[in-house]
SEVORO-556105 format. One line per 4 residues: number of its first residue (from 1); their letters; for each residue x negated, y negated, z negated of C-alpha. Coordinates in steps of 0.001 Angstrom, whole numbers. Example, Ala and Ser with C-alpha at 12.3 -4.5 7.8 and 13.67 -1.06 7.14 Angstrom:
<pts>
1> AS> -12300/4500/-7800 | -13670/1060/-7140
</pts>
This chain:
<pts>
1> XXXX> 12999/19351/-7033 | 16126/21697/-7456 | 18812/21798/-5071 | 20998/20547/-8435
5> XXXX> 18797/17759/-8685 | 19016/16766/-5343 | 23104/17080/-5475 | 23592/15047/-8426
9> XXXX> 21184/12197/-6702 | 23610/12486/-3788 | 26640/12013/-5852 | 25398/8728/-7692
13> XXXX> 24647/7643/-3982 | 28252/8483/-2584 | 30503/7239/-5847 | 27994/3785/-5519
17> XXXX> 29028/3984/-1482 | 32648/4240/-2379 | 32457/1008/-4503 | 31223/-1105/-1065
21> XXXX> 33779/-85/1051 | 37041/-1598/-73 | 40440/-2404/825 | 42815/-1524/3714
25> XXXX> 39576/500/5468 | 39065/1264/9120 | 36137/3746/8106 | 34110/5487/10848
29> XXXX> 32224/8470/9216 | 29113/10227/10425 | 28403/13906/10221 | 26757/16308/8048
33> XXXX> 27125/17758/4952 | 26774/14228/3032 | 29406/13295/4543 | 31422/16235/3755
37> XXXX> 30595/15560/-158 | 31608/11777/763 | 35156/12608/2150 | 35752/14897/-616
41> XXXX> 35398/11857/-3242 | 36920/9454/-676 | 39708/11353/-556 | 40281/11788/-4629
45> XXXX> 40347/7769/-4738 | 43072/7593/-2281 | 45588/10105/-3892 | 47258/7123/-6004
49> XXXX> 48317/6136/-2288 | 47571/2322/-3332 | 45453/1613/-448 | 45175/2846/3058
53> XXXX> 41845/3756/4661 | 41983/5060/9059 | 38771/7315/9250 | 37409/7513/13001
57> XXXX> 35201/10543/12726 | 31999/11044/14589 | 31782/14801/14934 | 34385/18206/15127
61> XXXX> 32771/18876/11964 | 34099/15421/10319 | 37667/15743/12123 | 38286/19165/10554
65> XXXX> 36993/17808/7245 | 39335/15128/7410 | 42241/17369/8532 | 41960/19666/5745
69> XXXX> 41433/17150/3487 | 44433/14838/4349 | 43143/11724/5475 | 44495/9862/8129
73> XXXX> 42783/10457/11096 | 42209/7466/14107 | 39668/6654/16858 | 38285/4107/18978
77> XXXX> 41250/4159/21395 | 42952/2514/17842 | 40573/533/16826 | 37591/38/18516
81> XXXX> 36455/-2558/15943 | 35850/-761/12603 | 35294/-2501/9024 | 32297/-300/7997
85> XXXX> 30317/2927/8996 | 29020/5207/6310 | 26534/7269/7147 | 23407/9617/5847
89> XXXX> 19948/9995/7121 | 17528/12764/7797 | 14555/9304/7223 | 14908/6282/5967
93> XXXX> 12664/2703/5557 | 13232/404/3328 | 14776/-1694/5971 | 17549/622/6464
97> XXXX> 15708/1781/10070 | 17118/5565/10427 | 16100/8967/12388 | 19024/11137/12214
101> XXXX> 20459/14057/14570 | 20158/16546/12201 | 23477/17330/12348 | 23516/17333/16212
105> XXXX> 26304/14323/15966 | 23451/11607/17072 | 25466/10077/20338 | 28604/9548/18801
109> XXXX> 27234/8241/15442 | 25505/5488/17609 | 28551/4523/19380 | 30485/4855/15592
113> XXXX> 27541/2715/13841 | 27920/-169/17343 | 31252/-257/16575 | 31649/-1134/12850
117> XXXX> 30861/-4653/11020 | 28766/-3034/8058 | 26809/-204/7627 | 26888/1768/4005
121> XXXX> 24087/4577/4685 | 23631/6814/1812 | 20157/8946/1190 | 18239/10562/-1530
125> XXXX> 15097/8700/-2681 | 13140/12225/-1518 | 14229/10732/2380 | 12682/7388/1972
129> XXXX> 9500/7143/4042 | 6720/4289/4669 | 7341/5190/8489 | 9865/7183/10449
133> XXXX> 8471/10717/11763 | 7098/11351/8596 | 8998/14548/7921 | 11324/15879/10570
137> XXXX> 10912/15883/14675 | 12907/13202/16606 | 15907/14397/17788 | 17113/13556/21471
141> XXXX> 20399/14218/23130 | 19669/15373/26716 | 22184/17032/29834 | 21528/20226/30167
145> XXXX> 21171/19771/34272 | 17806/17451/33515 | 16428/19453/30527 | 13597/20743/32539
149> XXXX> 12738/17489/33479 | 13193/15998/30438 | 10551/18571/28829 | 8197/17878/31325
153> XXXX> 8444/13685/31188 | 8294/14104/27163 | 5089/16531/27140 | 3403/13836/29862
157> XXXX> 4360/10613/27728 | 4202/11720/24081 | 1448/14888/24879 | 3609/17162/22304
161> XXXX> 5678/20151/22766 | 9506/19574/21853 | 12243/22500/21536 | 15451/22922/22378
165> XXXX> 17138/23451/18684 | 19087/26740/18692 | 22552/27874/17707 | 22390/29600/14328
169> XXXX> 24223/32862/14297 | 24508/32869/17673 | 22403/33795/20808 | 21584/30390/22961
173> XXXX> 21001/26802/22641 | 23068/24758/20490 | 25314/22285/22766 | 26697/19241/21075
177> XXXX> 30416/17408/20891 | 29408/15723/24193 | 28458/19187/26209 | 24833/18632/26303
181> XXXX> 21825/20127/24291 | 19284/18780/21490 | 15668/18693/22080 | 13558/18075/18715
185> XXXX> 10111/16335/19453 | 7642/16452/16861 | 5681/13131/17305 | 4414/12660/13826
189> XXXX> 4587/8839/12112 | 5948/6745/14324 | 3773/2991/14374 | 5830/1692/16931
193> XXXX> 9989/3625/16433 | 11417/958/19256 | 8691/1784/21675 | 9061/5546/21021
197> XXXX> 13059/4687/21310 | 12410/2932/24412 | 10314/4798/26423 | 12863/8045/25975
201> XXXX> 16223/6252/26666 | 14144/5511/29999 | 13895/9482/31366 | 16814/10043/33299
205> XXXX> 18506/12627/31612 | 17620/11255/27794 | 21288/10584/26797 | 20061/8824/23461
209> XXXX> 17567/8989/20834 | 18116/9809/16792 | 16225/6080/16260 | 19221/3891/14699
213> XXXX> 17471/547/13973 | 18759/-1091/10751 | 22127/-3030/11280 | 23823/-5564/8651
217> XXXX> 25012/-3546/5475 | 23739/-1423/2610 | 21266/1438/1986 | 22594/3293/-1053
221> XXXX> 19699/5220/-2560 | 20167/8201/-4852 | 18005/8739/-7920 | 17203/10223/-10722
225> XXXX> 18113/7335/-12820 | 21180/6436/-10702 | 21877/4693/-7361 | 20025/1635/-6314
229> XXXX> 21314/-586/-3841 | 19335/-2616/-885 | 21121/-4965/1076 | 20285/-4835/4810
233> XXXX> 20209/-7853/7517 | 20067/-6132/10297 | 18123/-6880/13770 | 14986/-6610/11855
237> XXXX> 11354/-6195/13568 | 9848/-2942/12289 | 6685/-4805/11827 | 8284/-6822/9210
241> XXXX> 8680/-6685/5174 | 7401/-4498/2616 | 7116/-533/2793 | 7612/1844/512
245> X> 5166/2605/-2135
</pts>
């Protein structure tokens, strides 16, 4: 698969998104470079000025984007309740059941995704997977005072060795929006995501998890032959429905 492939399966995904979320829009955005490509085409569709769309980004990286590209800018001080959450995803099931944190933005796209009605998540049929784990380590958001602990508690529950992810370009860990660092933990396929989600969120230190459990919505797929849509309830056991074939 060529990285042109792969971009022009993106695009059907984010033009498909941009046909879901409608109207006079309070739009929180995650992060990452999906969501870069998104704003770019969200942002052609509003210069008619004919409708009106408050973004409440999830990341520096998103507010810049926004910035330069002219979009009005808000947060949850303005509107704590949005309309919808678009999104991308490092995995996805079927069931619209995520692991993200690839772009280090996994706290605040939690609190973004809790605070909006509907969830549009966009993805590339190369990230679907029978079961989460599958191809990339779990990221974790942890304080930087408890990291040593937090190595220690993950090694004894999980018997794996995470790492803490490292700037690029620079020397030293990377440290997020929120001040604290990423630790990826390679557990492999994941039978059980809420137990895995569950047990971490309970080591003191473990600020949250990149496990985002399917809420009410859409899970835009991009393919070769287009975008196909699945409609997502939400609030669904992950023992439940059909995998992927």
């Amino acid at each position: 698969m060529t990285s042109g492939q792969v971009a022009l399966k993106r695009k059907a995904a984010i033009l498909r998104a941009l046909t879901l979320v409608k109207g006079e829009t309070r739009l929180g955005i995650g992060s990452g470079s999906t969501m870069g490509a998104f704003l770019e085409e969200l942002s052609k569709g509003l210069s008619s000025g004919t409708r009106r769309v408050r973004v409440v980004p999830s990341s520096s990286q998103v507010e810049l984007e926004c910035s330069r590209l002219g979009l009005e800018l808000s947060s949850l001080y303005d509107n704590p309740k949005l309309e919808f959450v678009v999104d991308s995803a490092d995995e996805s099931d079927e069931r619209g059941n995520l692991l993200k944190g690839g772009g280090a933005a996994l706290t605040r796209e939690k609190v973004v995704h809790s605070s909006a009605e509907v969830a549009v998540i966009i993805a590339e049929e190369e990230k679907m997977v029978r079961e989460l784990g599958t191809r990339h380590p779990l990221p974790i958001e942890v304080l930087p005072f408890a990291l040593p602990y937090v190595v220690g508690e993950v090694k004894r529950l999980f018997s794996t060795d995470p790492s803490v992810r490292m700037l690029m370009g620079k020397a030293g860990p990377l440290v997020t929006d929120n001040g604290n660092y990423i630790l990826d933990v390679p557990l492999g396929r994941m039978n059980d995501p809420a137990d895995t989600h569950s047990k971490l969120k309970a080591i003191s230190g473990v600020v949250e998890t990149g496990l985002f459990f399917s809420r009410k919505g859409f899970l835009v797929i991009g393919t070769g032959q287009g975008a196909k849509v699945i409609e997502t309830k939400g609030a669904q056991s992950l023992s439940e429905g059909d995998n992927l074939g």
